[in-house]
mmCIF file as Biopython writes it, N, C-alpha, C and O atoms, coordinates in Angstrom:
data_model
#
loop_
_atom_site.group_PDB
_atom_site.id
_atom_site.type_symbol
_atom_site.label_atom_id
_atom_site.label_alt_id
_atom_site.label_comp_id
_atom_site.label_asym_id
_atom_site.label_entity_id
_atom_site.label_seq_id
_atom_site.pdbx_PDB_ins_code
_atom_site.Cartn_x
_atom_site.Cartn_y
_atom_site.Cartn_z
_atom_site.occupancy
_atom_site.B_iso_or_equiv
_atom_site.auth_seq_id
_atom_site.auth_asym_id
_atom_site.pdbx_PDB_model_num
ATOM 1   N N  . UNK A ? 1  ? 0.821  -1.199 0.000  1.0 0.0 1  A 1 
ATOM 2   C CA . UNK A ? 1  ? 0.000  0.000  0.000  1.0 0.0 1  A 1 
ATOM 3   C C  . UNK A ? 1  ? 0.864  1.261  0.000  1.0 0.0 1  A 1 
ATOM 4   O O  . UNK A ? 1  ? 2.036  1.327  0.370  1.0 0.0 1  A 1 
ATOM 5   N N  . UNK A ? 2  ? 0.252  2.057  -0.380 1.0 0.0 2  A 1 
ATOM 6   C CA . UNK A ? 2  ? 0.772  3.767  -0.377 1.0 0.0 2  A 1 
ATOM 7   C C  . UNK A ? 2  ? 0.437  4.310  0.729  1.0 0.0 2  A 1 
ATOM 8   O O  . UNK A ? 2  ? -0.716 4.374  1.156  1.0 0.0 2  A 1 
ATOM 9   N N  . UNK A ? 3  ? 1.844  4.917  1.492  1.0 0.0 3  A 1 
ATOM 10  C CA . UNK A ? 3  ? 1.250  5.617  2.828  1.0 0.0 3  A 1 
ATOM 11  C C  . UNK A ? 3  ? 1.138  7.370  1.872  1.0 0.0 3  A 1 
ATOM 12  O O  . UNK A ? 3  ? 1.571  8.032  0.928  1.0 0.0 3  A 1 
ATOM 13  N N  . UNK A ? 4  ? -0.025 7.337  3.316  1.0 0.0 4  A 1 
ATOM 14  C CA . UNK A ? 4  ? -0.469 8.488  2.734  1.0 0.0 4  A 1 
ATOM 15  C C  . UNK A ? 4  ? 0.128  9.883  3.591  1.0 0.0 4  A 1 
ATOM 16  O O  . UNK A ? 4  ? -0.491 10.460 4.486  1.0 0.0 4  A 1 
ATOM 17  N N  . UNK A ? 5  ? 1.373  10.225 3.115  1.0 0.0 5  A 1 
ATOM 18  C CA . UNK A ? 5  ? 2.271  11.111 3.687  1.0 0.0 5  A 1 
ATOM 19  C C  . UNK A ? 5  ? 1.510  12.546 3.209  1.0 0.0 5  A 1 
ATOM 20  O O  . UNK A ? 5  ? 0.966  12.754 2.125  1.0 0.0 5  A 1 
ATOM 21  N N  . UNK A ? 6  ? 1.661  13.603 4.525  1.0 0.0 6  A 1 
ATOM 22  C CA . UNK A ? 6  ? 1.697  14.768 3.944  1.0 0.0 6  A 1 
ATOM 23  C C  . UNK A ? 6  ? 2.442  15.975 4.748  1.0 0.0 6  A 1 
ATOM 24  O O  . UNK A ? 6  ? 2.943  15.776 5.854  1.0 0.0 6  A 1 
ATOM 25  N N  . UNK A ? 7  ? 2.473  17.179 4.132  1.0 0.0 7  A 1 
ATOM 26  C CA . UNK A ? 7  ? 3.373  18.055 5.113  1.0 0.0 7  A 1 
ATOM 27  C C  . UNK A ? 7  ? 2.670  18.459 5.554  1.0 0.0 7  A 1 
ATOM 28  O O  . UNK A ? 7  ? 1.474  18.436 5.266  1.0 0.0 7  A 1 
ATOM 29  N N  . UNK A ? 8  ? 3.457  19.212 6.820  1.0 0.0 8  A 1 
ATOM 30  C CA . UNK A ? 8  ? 2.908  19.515 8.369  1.0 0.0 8  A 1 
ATOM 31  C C  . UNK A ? 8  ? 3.754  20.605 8.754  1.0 0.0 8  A 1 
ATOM 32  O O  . UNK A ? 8  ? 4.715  20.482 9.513  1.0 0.0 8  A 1 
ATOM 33  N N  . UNK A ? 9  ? 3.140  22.370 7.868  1.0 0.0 9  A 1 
ATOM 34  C CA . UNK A ? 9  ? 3.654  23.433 8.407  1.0 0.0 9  A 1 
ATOM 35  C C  . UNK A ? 9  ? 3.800  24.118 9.752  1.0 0.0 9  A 1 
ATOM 36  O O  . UNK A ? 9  ? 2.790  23.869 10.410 1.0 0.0 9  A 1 
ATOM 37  N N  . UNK A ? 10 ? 4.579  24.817 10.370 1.0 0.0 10 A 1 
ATOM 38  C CA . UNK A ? 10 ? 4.072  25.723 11.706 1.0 0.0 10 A 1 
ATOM 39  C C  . UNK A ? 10 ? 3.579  26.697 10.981 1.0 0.0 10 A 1 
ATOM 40  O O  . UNK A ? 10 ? 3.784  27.024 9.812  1.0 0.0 10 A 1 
ATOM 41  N N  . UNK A ? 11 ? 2.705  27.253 12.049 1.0 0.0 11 A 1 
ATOM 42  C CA . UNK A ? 11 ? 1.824  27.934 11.451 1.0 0.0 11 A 1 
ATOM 43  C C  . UNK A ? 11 ? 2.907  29.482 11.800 1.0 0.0 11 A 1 
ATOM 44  O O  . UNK A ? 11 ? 2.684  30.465 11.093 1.0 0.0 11 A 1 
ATOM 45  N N  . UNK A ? 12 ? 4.032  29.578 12.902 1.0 0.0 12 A 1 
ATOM 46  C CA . UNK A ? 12 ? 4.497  30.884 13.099 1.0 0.0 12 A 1 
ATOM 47  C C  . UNK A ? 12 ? 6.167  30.113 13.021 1.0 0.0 12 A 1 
ATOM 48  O O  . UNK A ? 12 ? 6.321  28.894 12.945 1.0 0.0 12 A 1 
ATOM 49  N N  . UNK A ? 13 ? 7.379  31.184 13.060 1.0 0.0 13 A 1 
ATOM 50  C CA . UNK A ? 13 ? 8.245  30.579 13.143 1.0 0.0 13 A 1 
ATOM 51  C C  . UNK A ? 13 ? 8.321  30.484 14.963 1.0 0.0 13 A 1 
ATOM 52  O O  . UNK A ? 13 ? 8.629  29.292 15.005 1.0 0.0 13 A 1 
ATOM 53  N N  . UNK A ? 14 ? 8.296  30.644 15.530 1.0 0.0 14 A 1 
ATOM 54  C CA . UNK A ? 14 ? 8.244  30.127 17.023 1.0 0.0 14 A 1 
ATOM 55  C C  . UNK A ? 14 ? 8.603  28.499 17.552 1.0 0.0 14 A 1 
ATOM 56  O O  . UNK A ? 14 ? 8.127  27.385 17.333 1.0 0.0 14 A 1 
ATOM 57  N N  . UNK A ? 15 ? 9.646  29.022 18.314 1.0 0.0 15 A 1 
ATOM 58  C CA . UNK A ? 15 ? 10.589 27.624 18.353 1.0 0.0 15 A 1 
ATOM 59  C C  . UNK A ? 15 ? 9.055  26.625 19.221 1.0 0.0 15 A 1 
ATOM 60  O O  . UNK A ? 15 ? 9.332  25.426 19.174 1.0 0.0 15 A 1 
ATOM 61  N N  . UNK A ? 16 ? 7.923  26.818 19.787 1.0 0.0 16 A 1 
ATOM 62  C CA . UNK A ? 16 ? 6.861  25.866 19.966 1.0 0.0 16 A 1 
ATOM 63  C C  . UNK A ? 16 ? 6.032  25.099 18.933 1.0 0.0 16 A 1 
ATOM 64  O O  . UNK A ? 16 ? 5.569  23.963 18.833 1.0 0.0 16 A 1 
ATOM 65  N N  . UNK A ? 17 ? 6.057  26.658 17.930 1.0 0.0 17 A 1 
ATOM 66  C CA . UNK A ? 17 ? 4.973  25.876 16.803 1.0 0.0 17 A 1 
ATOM 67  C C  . UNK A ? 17 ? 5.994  25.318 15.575 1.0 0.0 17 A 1 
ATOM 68  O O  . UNK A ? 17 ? 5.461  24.549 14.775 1.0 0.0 17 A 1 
ATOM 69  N N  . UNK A ? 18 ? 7.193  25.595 15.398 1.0 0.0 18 A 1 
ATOM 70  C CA . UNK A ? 18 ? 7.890  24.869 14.807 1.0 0.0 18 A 1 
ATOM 71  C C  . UNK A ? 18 ? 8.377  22.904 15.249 1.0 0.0 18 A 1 
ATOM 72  O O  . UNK A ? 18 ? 8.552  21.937 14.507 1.0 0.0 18 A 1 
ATOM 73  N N  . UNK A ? 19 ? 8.444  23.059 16.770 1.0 0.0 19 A 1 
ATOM 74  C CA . UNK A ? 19 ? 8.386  21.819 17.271 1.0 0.0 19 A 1 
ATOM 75  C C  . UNK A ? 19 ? 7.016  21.106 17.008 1.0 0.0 19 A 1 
ATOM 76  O O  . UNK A ? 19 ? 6.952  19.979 16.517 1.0 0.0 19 A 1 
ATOM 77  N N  . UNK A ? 20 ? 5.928  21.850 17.372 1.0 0.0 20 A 1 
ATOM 78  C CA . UNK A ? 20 ? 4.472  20.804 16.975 1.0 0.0 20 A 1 
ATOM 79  C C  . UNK A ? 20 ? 4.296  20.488 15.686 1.0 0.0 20 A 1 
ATOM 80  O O  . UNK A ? 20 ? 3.567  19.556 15.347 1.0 0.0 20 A 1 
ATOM 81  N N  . UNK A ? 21 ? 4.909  21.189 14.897 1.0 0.0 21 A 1 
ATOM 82  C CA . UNK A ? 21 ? 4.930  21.130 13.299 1.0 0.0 21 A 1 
ATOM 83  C C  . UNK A ? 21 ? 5.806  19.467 13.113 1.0 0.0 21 A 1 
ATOM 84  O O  . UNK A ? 21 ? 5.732  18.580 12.264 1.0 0.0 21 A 1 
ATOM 85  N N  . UNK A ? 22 ? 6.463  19.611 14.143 1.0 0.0 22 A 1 
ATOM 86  C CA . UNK A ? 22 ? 7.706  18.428 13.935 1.0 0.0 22 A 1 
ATOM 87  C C  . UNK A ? 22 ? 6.808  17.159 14.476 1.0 0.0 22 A 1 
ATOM 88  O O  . UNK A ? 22 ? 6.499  16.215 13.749 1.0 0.0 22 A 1 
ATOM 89  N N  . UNK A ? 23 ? 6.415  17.282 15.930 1.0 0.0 23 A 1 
ATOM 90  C CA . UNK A ? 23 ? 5.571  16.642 16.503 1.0 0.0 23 A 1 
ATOM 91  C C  . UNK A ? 23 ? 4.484  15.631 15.192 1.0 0.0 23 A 1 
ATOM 92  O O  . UNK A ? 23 ? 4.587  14.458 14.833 1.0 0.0 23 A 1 
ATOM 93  N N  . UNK A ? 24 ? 3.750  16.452 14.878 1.0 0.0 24 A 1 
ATOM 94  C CA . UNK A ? 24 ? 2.349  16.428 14.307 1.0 0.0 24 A 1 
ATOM 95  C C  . UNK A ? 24 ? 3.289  15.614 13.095 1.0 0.0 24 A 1 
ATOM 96  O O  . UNK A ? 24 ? 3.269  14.389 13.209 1.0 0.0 24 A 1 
ATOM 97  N N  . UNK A ? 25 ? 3.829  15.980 12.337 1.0 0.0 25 A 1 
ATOM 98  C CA . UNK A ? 25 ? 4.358  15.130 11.056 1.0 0.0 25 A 1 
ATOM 99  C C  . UNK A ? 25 ? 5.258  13.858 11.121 1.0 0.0 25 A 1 
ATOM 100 O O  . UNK A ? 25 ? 5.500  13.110 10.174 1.0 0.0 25 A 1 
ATOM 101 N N  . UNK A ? 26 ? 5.753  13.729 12.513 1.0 0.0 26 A 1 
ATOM 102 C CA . UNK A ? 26 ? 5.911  12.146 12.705 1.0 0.0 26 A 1 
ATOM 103 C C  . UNK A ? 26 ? 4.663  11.833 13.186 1.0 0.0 26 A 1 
ATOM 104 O O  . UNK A ? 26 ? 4.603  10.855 12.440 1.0 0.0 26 A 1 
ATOM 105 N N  . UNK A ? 27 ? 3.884  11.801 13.617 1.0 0.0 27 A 1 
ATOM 106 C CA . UNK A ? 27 ? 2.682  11.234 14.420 1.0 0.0 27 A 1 
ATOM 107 C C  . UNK A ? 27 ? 1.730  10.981 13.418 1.0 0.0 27 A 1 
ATOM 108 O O  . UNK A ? 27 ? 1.185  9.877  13.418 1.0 0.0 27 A 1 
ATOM 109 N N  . UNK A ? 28 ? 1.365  12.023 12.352 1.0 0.0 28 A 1 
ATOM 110 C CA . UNK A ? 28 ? 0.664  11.943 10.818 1.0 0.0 28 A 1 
ATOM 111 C C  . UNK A ? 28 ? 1.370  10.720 9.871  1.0 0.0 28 A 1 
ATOM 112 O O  . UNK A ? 28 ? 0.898  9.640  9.516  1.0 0.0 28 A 1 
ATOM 113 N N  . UNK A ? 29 ? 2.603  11.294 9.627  1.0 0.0 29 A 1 
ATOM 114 C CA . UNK A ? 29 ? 2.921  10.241 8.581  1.0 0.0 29 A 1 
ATOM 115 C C  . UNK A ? 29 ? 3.991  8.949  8.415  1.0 0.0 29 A 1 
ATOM 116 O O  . UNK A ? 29 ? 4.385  8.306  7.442  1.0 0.0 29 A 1 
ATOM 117 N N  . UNK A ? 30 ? 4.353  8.883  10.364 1.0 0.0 30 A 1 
ATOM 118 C CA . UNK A ? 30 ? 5.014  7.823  10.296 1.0 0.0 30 A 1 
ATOM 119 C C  . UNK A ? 30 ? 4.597  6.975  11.908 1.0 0.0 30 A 1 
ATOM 120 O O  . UNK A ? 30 ? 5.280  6.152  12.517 1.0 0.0 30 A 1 
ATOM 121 N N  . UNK A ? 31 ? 3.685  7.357  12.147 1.0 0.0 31 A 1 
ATOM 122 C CA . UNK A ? 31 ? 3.221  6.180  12.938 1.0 0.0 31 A 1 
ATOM 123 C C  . UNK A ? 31 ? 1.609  5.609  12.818 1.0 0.0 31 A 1 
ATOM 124 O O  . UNK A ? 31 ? 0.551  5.886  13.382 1.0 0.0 31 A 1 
ATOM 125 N N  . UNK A ? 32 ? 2.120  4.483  11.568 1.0 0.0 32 A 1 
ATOM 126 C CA . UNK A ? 32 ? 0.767  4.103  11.173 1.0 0.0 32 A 1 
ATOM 127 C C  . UNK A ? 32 ? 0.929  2.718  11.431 1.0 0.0 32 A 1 
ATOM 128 O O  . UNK A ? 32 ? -0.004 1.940  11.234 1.0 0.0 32 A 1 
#
């Protein structure tokens, strides 16, 4: 099957929302 990867911007550069950005896109597209 095709994983279904996608990107996962921060929404500010802010070293928090840059980490949840990081967070959120292993959790989205590599723990399936």
């Amino acid at each position: 099957p095709a994983p279904n990867i996608s990107c996962v911007y921060p929404k500010t550069q802010k070293p928090e929302d840059v980490l949840a950005a990081e967070n959120m896109s292993a959790f989205r597209n590599w723990c399936f």
